[in-house]
N, C-alpha and C positions, 0 to 999 in steps of 0.2 A: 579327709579329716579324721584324724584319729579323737575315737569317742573320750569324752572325760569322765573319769572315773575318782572315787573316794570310797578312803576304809579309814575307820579310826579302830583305835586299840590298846590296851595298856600291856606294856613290857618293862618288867625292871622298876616297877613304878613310875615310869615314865609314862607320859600319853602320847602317841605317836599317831602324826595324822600321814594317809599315806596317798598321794594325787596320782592319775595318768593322765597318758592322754595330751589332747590339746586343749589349753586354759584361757578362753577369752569371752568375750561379751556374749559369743552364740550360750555360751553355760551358766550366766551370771544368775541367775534365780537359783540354780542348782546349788554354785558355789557360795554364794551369798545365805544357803540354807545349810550347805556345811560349817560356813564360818560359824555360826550360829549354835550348832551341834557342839564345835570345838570346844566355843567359852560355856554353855550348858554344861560338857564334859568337866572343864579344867571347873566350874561352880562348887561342882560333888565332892572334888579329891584333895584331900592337902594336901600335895605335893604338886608343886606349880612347876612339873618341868614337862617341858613340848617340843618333840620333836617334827620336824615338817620333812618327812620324805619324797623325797622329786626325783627318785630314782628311774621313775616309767613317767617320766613328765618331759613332753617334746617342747613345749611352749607354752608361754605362758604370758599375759599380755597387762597394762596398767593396773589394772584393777586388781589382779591376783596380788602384783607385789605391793598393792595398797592395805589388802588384807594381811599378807606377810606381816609387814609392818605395826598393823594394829593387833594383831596376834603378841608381836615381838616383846611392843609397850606394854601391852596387858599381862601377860607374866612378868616381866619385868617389874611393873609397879606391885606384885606380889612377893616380891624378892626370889621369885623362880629365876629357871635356867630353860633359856629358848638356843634349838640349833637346828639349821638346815641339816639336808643330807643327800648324794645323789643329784648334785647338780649335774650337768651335761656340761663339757668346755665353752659349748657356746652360751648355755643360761649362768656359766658361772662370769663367763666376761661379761656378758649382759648389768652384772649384780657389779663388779667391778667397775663400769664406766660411768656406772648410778652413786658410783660408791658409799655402796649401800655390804659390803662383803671387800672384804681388803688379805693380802695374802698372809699376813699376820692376824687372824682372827682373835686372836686375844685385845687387841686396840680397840679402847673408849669407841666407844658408837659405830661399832662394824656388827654385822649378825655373822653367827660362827658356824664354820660350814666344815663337814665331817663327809667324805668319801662315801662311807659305807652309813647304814643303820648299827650295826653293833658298834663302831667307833664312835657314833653320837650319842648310843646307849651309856657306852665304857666313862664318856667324857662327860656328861652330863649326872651319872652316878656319882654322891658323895662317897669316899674314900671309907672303909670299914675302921672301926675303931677298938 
């Protein structure tokens, strides 16, 4: 079993949370202490935008995508901007068949899902004026 790990960080003004690992009930205090860190985190900063990197993340099991989810809401009711990053094919179809991430990630009630961490940076960054 690969260990599970968390880094959080700010980039770009963004707060980026950054998971490995394998993510299930054996880590739930851990993870349940990072959620925790996150919205602490996102409390400090006006700028309500989160990225969730799952780039080193092999799996990931109910619970985490429940936290996803309440992460998602929670910026969201800040008028932030939430986006994954670094799915795996198979946790991106996982997100897919939850449909919960659709392949047009700009569609009403999908979470938006970026390849890389600079393209969730790039796309979650307001445009210079």
């Amino acid at each position: 079993m690969e260990e599970y790990k968390f880094e959080i960080s700010e980039q770009a003004g963004c707060l980026v949370a950054a998971f490995s690992g394998q993510i299930s009930t054996h880590c739930y205090a851990e993870f349940r202490d990072d959620y925790n860190e996150i919205r602490r985190r996102l409390s400090l900063t006006d700028s309500q935008r989160l990225i969730m990197d799952l780039t080193e993340t092999t799996f990931f099991g109910s619970l985490f995508i429940g936290m996803i989810l309440k992460l998602s809401v929670a910026v969201g009711n800040q008028n932030g901007k939430f986006a994954l990053c670094g799915l795996s094919d198979q946790l991106k179809e996982l997100m897919k068949k939850l449909m919960l991430l659709e392949r047009n990630s700009d569609a009403a009630g999908y979470l938006k899902h970026y390849a890389t961490r600079g393209e969730a940076l790039q796309g979650l960054t307001p445009p210079q004026t």
